[in-house]
N, C-alpha and C positions, 0 to 999 in steps of 0.2 A: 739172384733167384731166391736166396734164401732168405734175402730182407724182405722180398716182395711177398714171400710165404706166412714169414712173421708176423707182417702188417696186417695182412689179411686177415689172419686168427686175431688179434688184437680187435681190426674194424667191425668180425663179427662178435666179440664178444661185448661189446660197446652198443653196438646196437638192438644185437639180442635179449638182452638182462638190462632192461633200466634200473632195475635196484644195483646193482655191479656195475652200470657205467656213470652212476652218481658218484661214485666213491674217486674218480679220477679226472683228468680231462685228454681231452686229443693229443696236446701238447705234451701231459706229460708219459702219455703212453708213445709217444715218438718219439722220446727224449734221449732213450738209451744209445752207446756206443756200439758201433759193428767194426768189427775187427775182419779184416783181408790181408791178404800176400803173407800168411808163414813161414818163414823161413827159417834156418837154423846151419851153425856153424861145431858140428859135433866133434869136433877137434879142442874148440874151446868153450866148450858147453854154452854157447850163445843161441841167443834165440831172436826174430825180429818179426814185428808183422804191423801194418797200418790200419789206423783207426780214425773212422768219421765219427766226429763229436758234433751233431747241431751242425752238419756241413761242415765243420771244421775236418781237415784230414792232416794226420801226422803222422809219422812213426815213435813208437816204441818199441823199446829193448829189453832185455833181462839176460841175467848169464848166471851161471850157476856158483856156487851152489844152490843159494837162497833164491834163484831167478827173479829179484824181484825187480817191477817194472820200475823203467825209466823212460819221459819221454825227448823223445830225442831230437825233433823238430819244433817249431817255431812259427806253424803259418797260421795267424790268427785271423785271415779275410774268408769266409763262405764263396768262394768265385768258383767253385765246382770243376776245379783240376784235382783229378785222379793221381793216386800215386799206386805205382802198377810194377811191375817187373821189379819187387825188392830181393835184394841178396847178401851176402856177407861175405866176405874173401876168405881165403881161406886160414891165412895167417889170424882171420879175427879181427882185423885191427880199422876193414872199410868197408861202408855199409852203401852199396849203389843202389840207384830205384830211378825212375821214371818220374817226372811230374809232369801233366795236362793229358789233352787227348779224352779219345772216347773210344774204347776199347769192343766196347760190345755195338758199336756201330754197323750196318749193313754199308756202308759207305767204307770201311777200313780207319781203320785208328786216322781222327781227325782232331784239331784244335777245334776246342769248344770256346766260346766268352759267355756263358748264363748273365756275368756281372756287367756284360756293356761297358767293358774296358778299352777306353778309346788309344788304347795302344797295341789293341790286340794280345792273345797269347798264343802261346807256342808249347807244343812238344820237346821237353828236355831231358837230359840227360844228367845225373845228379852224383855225387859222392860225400862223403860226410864220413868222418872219425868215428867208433862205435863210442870211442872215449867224452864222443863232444864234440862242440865246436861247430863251426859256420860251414852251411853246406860249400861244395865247389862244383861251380855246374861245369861239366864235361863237354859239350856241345848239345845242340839239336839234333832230334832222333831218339830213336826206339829197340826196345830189345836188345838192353846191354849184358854182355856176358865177359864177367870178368876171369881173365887167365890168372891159370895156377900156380903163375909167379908172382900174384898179387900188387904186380907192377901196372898193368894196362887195363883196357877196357875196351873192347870191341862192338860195335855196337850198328844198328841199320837207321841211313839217312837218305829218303829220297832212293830207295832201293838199291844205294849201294853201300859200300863195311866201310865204317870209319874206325878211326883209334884215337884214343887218348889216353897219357897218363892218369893212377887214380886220384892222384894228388892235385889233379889239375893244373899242375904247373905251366903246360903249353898250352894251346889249343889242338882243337882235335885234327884230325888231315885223315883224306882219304887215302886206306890201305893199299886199297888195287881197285881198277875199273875191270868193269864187265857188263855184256849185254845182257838185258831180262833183271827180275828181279831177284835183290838175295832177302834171303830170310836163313833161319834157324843156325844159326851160329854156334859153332862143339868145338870148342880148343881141344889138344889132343893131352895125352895126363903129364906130359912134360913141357906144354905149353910152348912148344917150338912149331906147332902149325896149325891151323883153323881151317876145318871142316867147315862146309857153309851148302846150300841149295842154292841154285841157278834158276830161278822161275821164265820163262819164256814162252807162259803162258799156256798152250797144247805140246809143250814139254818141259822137264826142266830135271837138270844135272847134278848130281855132287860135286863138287869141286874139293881140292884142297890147295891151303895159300900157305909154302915154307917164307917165300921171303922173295923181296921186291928185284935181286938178281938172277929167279927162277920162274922160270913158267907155270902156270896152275897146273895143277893137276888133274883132270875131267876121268872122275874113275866109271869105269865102262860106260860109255856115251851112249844113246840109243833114243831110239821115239818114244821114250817111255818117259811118265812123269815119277822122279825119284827124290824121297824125301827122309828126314830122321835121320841124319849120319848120328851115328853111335860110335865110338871109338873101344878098341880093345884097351883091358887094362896098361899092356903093355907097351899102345900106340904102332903096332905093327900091322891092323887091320881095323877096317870101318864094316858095321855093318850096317844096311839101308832098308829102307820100301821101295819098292817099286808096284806102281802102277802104271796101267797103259795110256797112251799118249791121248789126246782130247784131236783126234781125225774128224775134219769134218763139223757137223754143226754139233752141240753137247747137247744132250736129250736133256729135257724139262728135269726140275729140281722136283716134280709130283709124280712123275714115273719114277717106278719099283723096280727095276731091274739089277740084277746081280752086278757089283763093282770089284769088280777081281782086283787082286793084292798078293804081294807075295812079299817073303824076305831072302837080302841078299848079301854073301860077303865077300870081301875083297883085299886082296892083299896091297898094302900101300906100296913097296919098294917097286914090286912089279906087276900093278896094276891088271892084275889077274881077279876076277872075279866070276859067283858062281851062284847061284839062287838055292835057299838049303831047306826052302820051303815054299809050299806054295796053298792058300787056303781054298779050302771047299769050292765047289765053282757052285754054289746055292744062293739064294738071299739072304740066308744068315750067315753064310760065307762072306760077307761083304764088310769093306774098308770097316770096320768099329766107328759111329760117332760118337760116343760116350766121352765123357772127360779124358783129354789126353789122347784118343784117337787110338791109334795103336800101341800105346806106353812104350815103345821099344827100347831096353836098354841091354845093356851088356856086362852081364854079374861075373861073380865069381867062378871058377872050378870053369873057362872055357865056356857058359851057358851063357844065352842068348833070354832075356824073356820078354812077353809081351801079350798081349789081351787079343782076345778073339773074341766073335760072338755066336761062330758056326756052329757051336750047341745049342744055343738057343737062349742064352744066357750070356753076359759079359763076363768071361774067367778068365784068370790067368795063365798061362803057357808056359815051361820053357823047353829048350831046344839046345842040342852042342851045337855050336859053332860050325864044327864043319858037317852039321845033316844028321838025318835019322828023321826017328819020330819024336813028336814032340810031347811032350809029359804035360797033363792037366794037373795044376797043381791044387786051383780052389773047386774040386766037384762039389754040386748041391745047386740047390734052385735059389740063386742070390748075386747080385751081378756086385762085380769088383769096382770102384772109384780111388781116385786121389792117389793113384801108386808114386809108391818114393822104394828104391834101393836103404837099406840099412849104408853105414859107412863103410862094412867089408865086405859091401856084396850080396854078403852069403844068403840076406833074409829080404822079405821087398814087406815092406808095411803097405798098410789100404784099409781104406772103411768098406764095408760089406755090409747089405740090409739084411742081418741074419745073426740065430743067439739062439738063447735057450728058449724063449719065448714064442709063441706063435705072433704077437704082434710085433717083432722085431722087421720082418720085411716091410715095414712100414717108417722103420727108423733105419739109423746109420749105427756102427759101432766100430771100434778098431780090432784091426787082425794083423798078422802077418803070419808069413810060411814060407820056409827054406826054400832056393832055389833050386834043390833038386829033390823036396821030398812032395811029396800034398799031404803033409801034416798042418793044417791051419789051425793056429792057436787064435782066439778072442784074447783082446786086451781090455776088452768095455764088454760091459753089461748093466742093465736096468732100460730104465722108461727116459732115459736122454737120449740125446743124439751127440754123436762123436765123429769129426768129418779133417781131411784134412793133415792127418798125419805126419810128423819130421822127427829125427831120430833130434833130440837136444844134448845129448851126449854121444860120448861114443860106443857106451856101455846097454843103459839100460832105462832113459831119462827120456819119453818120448811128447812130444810137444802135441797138440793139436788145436783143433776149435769144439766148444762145447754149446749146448743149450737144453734148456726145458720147455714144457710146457708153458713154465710160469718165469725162467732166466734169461735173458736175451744170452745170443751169442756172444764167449767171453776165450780169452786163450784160455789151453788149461795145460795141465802137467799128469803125466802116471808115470809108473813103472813098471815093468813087463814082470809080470809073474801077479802083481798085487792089486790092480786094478782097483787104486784110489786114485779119486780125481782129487787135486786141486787147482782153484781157481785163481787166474793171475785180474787184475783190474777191477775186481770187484767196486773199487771207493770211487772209478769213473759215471756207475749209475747213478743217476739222480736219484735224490731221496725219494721223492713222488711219484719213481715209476712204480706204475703196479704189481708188484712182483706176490706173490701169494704160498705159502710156506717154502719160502726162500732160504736154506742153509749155506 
């Protein structure tokens, strides 16, 4: 969406200003790099995120201190395979991602061939050294999530959880079968079970998977459609969405009607569960579509937080664990995107269209705010846009994506309190893109 933004300000100023679109050409105003997937490993001040060069897509890296870029890939054909689901272990040391598919498809992530590859391509699953070295494809499939033993890699093929070593040493094998489809994959923080969604269409379950001489686990079963497992820090509780079951025929995607939702938590040992919220029964009570959906994670100090939009606004929430009312933490006329948890918890980063400026609602800029206070500090300010937020350390080192008017989108670097940017890939723009008092 945001290249398609780009382009657009670009195509009008081209055609607006003949004396200003002499000065370039089409080519080279399309020429620059866009950077996707952020990610970051704040244990080892690492950072990673994929960039289309000219249809070229790769990954690079950087690690700190000096974060400076490296790239880390090798695919030098334009065949318009995506690289999507990047991440970093935790130990730092393996960097997974996804290559092909079509991710923003109405159809659901499918293999594309643009290049008329008479052998076809495929949706795979990938890993690669941060150090280097030749990738190792994991198998076929999508939405890999690697455990926090930094041993395996779990991942969905064909609707059901596969595993593979990250090293790729074997091949991959299916974890366990089940009827409907899984999605959303949560290892638990000690990495001895996986959390997953049951889709079955006009319903679908939590499950959890200890191990292939136990039965799943179906925490509180019902006609309800339940999604987002979240784990406690301590892995003794999950907590979920639920929404109501799909009875009957599903009313049109152009009708307006309230989508009730609620939040729910559950003890894992004894499968007791309890709903410790439940939102507004309004229209703007309704599921959040905004990026991330309901953000729901599970912070520190026992809080719960997660995005609503029942004010009338995309804010952030949080809530104890076991009930009460829930604490608005971002109040003001400005909706919340991109949320990430800090490393302890304690704070959630997010861009927010809002600042000192009155044309701020108009841009993006970085925030974050304790989880249990609504003290919202700005990390950005001025006339860019700031999207996309990852803590790059464990301290105070936070990652994101930046742009101008006149920069294309580029990673960049600050640090909380000081709110300077610097910019990582600069020497990737073409000389001839048009960039106009460009620091």
């Amino acid at each position: 969406m945001k290249k398609l933004y780009f382009l657009s300000c670009l195509f009008s100023l081209v055609c607006c200003n003949d004396a200003f679109s002499q000065k370039f050409t089409l080519d080279a105003a399309l020429s620059y790099p866009f950077p996707t997937q952020l990610t970051s490993c704040p244990a080892y001040s690492e950072i990673a995120w994929a960039v289309n060069l000219r249809g070229l897509r790769n990954i690079y890296v950087a690690a700190g201190p000096d974060y400076k870029p490296r790239k880390l890939t090798s695919y030098i054909t334009d065949d318009g395979q995506e690289i999507t689901s990047l991440s970093i272990s935790a130990d730092g040391k393996a960097v997974v991602y996804v290559r092909g598919g079509d991710h923003s498809s109405s159809e659901g992530n499918v293999a594309v061939n643009p290049a008329f590859d008479p052998m076809g391509t495929k949706v795979q699953v990938w890993s690669m050294l941060f150090a280097g070295g030749e990738p190792k494809l994991l198998g076929e499939g999508d939405l890999p999530v690697l455990s926090p033993k930094n041993d395996q890699v779990a991942f969905i093929k064909n609707g059901q959880v596969m595993l593979a070593p990250v090293n790729g040493a074997t091949p991959a094998k299916m974890l366990f079968e089940t009827h409907g489809m899984c999605n959303a994959l949560e290892w638990s923080p000690d990495g001895s079970k996986l959390a997953f969604v049951s889709n079955r269409k006009d319903h679908a379950f939590v499950g959890i998977f200890t191990g292939v001489d136990k039965p799943i686990q179906w925490i509180a079963p019902a006609f309800s459609r339940d999604a987002s497992p979240r784990w406690s820090p301590d892995g003794s509780k999950v907590a979920f969405i639920r929404t109501p079951g799909l009875g009957g025929t599903p009313d049109s995607v152009l009708v307006r009607k309230h989508q009730p939702w609620a939040i729910w938590e559950a003890d894992v040992t004894s499968g007791k569960a309890s709903m410790i919220w439940k939102a507004p029964e309004t229209l703007a009570g309704s599921v959040p579509t905004t990026d991330g959906g309901v953000n729901l994670n599970w912070a520190a100090d026992n809080r719960i937080v997660f995005l609503s939009y029942h004010d009338g606004w995309p804010h952030l929430y949080s809530i104890s664990a076991t009930g009460g009312q829930p604490l608005l933490l971002t109040p003001g006329a400005f909706m919340a995107e991109q949320i990430k948890l800090s490393p302890d918890k304690k704070f959630v980063l997010f861009s927010a269209n809002t600042g000192a400026e009155k044309q701020d609602i108009d841009r993006r800029h970085l925030a974050r705010v304790p989880v249990d206070k609504a003290t919202v500090e700005m990390l950005s300010a001025g006339t860019g846009i700031e999207t996309y937020p990852v803590m790059a350390d464990k301290a105070s080192t936070v990652a994101f994506l930046s742009s101008t008017g006149q920069q294309p989108l580029l990673p960049a670097l600050t640090t909380i309190k000081k709110n300077k940017i610097t910019l990582l890939g600069k020497d990737l723009i073409p000389e001839n893109f048009p960039e106009v008092n460009y620091t």
